[in-house]
N, C-alpha and C positions, 0 to 999 in steps of 0.2 A: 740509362734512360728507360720511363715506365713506359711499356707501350700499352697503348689505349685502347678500348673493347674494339672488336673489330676489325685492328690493324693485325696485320699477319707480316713474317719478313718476305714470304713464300706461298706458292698456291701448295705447297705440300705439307707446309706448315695450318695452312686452312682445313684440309684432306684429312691431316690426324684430326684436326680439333670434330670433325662431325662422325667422322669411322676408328677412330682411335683406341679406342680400348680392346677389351679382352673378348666384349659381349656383341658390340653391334657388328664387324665385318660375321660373325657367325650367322645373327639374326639374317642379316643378309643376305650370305648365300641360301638359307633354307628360303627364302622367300624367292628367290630364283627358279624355284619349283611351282610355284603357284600359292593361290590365296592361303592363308593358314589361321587357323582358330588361335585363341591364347595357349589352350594348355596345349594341343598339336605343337606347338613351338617350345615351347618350356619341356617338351618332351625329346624333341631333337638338338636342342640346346643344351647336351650335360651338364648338370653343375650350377645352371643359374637359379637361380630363389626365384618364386613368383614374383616378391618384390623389386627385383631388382629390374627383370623382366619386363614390368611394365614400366618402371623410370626409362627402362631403355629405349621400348616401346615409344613411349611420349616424346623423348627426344628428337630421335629418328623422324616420327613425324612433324613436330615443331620445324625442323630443319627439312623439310617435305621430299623426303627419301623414300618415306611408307604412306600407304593409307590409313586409314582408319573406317570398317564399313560394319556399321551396328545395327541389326536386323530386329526388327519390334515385331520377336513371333514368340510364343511361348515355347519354350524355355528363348527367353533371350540369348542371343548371343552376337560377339564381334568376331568381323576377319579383316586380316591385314594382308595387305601387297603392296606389293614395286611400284613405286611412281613412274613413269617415266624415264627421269631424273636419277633417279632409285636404281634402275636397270643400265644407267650410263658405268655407275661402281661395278659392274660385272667384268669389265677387263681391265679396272685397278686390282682387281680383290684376285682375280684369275693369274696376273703376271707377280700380284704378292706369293700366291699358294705355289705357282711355279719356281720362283729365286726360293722359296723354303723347302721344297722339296726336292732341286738339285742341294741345297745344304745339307740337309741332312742324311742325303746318299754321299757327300762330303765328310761330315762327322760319323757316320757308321763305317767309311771305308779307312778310319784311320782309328778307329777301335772303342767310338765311342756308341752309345745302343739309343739309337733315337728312333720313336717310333711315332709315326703319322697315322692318324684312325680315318682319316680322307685323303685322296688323292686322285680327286675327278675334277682341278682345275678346268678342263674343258669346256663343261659346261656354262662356264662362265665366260666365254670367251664369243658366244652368241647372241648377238642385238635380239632385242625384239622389237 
């Protein structure tokens, strides 16, 4: 059976489809911190292409997770922050970072070498 735009079997199955990839629960937690310019973010986000960033970008706010806030001064510029909504993903993306980070003190303790470049779950675990 084809399931139809919009139907999901699961709300977790919905979850991956707006946070799912490699790029956006990252975008994310860095917007946890406060409003952040384009390249501010492409700079704390290793690895991603500008391009890809702002597809991400677009997304993220399409599905109104981010803002979008465009400032008409010379030199132009935009910033982006947490919706609301946006700041609800702080204790899914918090209790992800934590089951990965008891894993991988699981895989280092039986001889494998995983290494995590964050491990401040915490802050994610605070409403605002």
């Amino acid at each position: 059976m084809v399931k139809k735009k919009n139907e999901y079997t699961n709300g977790a199955l919905l979850t991956l489809e707006i946070v799912g990839n490699k790029w956006k629960p990252l975008i994310i937690c860095h917007l946890l911190d406060g409003p952040l310019r384009t390249l501010e973010l492409q700079r704390r986000v290793k690895g991603i292409s500008a391009k890809v960033l702002v597809e991400q970008l677009k997304q993220l706010e399409a599905d109104n997770i981010i803002d979008r806030k465009s400032f008409k001064e010379i030199p132009p510029h935009v910033e982006y922050s947490l919706t609301p909504e946006g700041y609800t993903l702080a204790k899914v993306l918090g209790s992800m970072s934590s089951w990965g980070e008891q894993k991988a003190q699981q895989m280092n303790d039986t001889g494998n070498n995983v290494k995590l470049e964050y491990s401040d779950h915490e802050k994610w675990t605070n409403e605002k």
